[in-house]
Structure formats: structure tokens, C-alpha cells
C-alpha positions as CSV (number, residue, x, y, z in Angstrom):
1,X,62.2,127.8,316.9
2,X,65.6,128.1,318.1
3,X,65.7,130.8,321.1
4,X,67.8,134.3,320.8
5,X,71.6,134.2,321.8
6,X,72.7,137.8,322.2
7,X,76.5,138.6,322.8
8,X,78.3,141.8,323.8
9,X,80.2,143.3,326.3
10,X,80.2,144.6,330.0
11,X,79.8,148.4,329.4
12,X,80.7,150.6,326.5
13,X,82.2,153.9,328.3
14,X,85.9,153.2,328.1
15,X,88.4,155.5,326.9
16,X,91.4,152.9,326.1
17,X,88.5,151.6,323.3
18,X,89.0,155.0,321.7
19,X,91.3,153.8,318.7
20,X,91.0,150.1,319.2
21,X,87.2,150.4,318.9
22,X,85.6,153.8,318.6
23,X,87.4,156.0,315.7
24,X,89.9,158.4,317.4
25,X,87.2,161.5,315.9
26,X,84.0,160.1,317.7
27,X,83.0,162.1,320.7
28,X,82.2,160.4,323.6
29,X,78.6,161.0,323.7
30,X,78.2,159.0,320.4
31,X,80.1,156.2,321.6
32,X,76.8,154.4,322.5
33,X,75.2,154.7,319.4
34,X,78.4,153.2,317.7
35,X,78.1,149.9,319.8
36,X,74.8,149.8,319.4
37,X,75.0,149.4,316.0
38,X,77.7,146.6,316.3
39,X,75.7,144.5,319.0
40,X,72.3,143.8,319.9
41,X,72.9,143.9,323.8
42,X,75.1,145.4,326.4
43,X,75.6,144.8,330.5
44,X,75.2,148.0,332.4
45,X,78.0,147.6,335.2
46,X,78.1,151.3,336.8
47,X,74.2,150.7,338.5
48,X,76.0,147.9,341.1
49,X,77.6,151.1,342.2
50,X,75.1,154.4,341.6
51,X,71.8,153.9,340.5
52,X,71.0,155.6,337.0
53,X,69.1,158.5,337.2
54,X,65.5,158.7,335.4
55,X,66.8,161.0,333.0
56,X,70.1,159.1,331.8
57,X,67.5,155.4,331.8
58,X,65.4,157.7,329.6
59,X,68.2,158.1,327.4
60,X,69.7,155.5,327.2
61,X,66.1,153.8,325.9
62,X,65.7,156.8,323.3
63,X,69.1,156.2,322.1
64,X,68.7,152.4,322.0
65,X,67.6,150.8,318.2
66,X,64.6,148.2,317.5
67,X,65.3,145.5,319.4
68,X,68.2,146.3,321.7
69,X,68.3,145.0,325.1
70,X,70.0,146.3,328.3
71,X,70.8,143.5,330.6
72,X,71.5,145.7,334.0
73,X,73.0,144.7,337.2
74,X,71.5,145.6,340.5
75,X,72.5,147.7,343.1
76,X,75.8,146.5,345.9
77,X,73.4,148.1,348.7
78,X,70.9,145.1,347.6
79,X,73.7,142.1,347.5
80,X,76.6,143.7,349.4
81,X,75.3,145.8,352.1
82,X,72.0,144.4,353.0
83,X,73.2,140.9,351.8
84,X,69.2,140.4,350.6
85,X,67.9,141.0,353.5
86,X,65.0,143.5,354.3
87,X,65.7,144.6,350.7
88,X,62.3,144.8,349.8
89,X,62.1,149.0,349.5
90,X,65.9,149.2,347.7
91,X,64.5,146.8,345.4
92,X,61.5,148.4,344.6
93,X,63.5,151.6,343.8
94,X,65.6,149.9,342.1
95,X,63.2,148.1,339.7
96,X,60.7,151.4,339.4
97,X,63.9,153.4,337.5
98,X,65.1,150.2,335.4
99,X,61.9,149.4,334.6
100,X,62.1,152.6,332.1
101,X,64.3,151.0,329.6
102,X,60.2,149.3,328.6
103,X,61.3,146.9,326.1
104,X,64.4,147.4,326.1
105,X,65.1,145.9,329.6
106,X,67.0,142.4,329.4
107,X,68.3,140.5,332.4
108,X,68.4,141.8,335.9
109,X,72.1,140.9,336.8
110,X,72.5,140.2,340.9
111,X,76.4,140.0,342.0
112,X,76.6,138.0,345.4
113,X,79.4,138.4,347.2
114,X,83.0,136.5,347.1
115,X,83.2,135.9,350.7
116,X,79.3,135.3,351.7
117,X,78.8,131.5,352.1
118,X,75.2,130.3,350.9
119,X,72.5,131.4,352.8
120,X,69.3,129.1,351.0
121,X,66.8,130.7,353.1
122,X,67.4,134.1,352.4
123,X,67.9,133.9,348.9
124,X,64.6,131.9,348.8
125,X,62.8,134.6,350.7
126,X,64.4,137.2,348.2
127,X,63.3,135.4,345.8
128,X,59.8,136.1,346.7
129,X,60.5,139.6,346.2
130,X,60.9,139.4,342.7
131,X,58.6,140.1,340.2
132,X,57.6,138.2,337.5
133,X,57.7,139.9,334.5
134,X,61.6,140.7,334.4
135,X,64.4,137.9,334.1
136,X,66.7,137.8,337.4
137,X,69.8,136.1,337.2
138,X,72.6,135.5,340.0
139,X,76.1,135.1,340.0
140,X,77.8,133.2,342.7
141,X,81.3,134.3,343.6
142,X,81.6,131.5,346.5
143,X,81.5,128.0,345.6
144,X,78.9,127.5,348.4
145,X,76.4,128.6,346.4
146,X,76.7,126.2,343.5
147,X,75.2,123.5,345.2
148,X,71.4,121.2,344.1
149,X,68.8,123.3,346.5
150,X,69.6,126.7,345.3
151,X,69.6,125.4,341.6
152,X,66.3,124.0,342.4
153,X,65.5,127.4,344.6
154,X,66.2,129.2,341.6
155,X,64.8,127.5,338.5
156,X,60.9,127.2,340.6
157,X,61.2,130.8,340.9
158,X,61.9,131.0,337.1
159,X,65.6,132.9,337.9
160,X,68.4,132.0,336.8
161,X,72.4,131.4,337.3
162,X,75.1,133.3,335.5
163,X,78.2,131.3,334.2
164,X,81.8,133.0,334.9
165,X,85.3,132.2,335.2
166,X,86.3,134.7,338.1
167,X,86.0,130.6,340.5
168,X,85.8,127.3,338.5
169,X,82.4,126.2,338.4
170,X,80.5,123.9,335.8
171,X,78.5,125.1,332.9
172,X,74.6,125.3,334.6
173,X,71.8,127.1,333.2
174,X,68.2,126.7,335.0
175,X,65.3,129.0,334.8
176,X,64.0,131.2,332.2
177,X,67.7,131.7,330.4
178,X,71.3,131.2,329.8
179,X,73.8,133.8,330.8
180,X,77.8,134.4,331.1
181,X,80.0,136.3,332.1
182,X,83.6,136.5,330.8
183,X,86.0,138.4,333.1
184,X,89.5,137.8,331.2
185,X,92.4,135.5,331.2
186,X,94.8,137.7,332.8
187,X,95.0,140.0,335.8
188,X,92.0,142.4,336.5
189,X,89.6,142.2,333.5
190,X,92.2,141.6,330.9
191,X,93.8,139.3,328.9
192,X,91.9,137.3,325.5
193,X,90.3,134.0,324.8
194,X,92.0,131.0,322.8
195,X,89.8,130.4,319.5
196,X,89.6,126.7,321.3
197,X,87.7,128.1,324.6
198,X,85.3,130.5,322.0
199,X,84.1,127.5,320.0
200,X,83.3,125.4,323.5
201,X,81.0,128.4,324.6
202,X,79.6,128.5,321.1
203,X,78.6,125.1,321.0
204,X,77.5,125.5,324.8
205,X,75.2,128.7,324.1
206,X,74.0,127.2,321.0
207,X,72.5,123.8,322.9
208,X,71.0,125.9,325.4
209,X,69.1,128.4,322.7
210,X,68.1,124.7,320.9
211,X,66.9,123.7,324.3
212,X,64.2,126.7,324.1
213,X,67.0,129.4,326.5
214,X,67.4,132.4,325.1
215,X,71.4,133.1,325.7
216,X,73.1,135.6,327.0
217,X,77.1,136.3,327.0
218,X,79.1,139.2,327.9
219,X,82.5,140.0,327.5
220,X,84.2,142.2,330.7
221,X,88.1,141.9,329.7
222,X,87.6,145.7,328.7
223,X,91.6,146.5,328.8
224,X,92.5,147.0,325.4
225,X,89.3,146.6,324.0
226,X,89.5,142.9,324.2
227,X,86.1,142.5,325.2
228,X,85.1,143.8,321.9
229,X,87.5,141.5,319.9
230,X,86.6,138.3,321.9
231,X,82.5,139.2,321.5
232,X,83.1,139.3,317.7
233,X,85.0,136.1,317.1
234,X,81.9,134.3,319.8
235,X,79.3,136.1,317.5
236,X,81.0,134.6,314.4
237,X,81.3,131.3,315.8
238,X,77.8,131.0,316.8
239,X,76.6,132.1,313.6
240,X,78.5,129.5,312.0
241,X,77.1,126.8,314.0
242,X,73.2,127.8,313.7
243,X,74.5,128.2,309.7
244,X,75.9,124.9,309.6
């Protein structure tokens, strides 16, 4: 059986989506129930910078429908501060309050810096430190990083890489699954995708789900609602292709 692709965006809470997205009536508090009905999956961006409280994790999973998955990206304190290293208590925080979403928990997002050149033996002893049963994925921001040994570092540990467009790097999946991350064509998280560059990634996400990968993709040119526009047309195109 062909593995899940789920597509969505990077975040729901943003008020220039009131109109373009959410009806101009819908209070803010029902904004999440609204996308959730529209996508399967969502990135939680806001726990790289605070971590979520039990009580909003707790609501977010009793507001979430059958099925829904919440990929989440770690804290900055784990990749930006301590750089990975002696992490070991921040992570277990960190993975005690996620770990309430149960089920629906999806990929553990970890943002490396853009100016922190590879460092292979700390990422393999972080590595170490992860558990098992959650998917960890990383994205490089400095081209060092993209390089055979930490592939190799990262697909024995069963982690995997996240595809972006924020520095050119080639399409790579290794590990448990496929992930990207689309930060815009223009300046600061803006800016659409040509129908052309959509159908590339559809065909891209579809091989890997073929392959046995189950596919994530999220959209995080937010300005304008674009994100939501672009997810759509990738959905559609997808769907045509497993259709076809």
C-alpha cells in the first residue's frame, strides 16, 4: 500500500487569513477547528520559541478530529542555544508535554541553525537521545550539513531530513519519512508557487509515499494567506496523480 502524504501549512493563528481564509464572522478561537476540517495536518511553529503549556497541548488534542496529526517543532534552547549539546533534560521536557497530543503527535521538527557548520559528532550523540517511538526530522540551514555521513547518521537512527527552499539543496529523504518545508518565493515568508514547481513536488512526494515514506509538506508563505492557496493546488495535484 502506498504510504500517507499529508499537506498543510506552518501554523493556523494569523490574522491577515481572516477574509482570505477564515470568514470575516469566525472568532478566533474557532479558527482551529475551521482548518482542521480543511486539512489533515498542521506544523506548530510558536513551540521553537515558548514551549506550549499542558493545558493548551491538551486542547489542542481535544479539538483535533480522527486522524489529525500535529507535526511540532522543537524548542530554539535545544538547537539554538545549547546547539544539541547537554540537551538531554530540555529534551526530556520538551518531549514529556508534546507527548500529550497521543495520537495525534506527527513529526518532531528540529531547526538547526543558519550559521552553525556541521558538527557530525554532536548530532550523532544527540541522536542517541532520541527516542524511538516519535519521528524526528532536521532541517539544515547551512549547506555543511548536507553532506553523505550525516545522511547516513540520520537514516541508522531512523530520523530524517526536511526539504526547504530557504538555501538550494537537492531533494533527499532518508529515514522513517519524507518532509518539506515551503518558505515562499518572495521576501520574508511570502510570495506563491508557479503551477510548474507544485506538480514537480507532487510527483516528488508521490514517489516517495510509493517508495513506502509517508509524506509530509507544509506551506509557511503565511502573508496573504498564500500558504493556504498553495497547500490546496499541492493537495489537488497529488490527488490527481495517485487518481491517475
Amino acid at each position: 500500500m502506498i504510504a500517507p502524504i499529508r499537506i498543510g501549512c506552518s501554523g493556523w493563528s494569523y490574522p491577515h487569513w481572516r477574509g482570505p481564509f477564515y470568514p470575516a464572522d469566525l472568532p478566533e478561537p474557532k479558527w482551529f477547528e475551521y482548518y482542521a476540517r480543511i486539512f489533515d495536518t498542521v506544523e506548530v511553529n510558536n513551540s521553537f520559541y515558548q514551549l506550549p503549556s499542558a493545558a493548551t497541548i491538551a486542547s489542542w488534542r481535544r479539538k483535533a478530529p480522527q486522524g489529525f496529526l500535529f507535526a511540532v517543532k522543537a524548542s530554539r534552547y535545544l538547537s539554538h542555544k545549547k546547539k544539541l549539546k547537554g540537551a538531554a533534560p530540555a529534551l526530556r521536557q520538551f518531549l514529556r508535554r508534546v507527548q500529550g497530543l497521543g495520537p495525534a503527535l506527527g513529526p518532531i521538527l528540529y531547526q538547526l541553525p543558519p550559521r552553525w557548520h556541521c558538527d557530525l559528532d554532536r548530532l550523532r550523540e544527540f541522536l542517541a537521545l532520541l527516542p524511538p517511538g516519535a519521528a524526528h526530522v532536521f532541517e539544515f540551514r547551512e549547506l555543511s550539513w548536507l553532506q553523505d555521513p550525516v545522511l547516513a547518521a540520520l537514516d541508522r537512527a531512523g530520523s530524517s531530513i526536511c526539504c526547504h527552499d530557504l538555501v538550494p539543496m537537492p531533494r533527499l529523504a532518508v529515514g522513517r519519512l519524507a518532509y518539506v518545508r515551503f518558505h515562499g518565493t518572495g521576501p520574508k515568508y511570502s510570495g506563491g508557487y508557479a503551477p510548474s514547481a507544485l506538480n514537480s513536488w507532487a510527483r516528488w512526494l508521490v514517489a516517495q509515499a510509493q517508495g513506502g515514506r509517508p509524506a509530509f509538506a507544509y506551506f509557511n508563505n503565511d502573508a496573504g494567506g498564500q500558504a493556504v492557496v498553495d497547500a490546496l493546488a499541492l493537495r489537488r495535484k497529488v490527488s490527481a496523480l495517485l487518481a491517475g
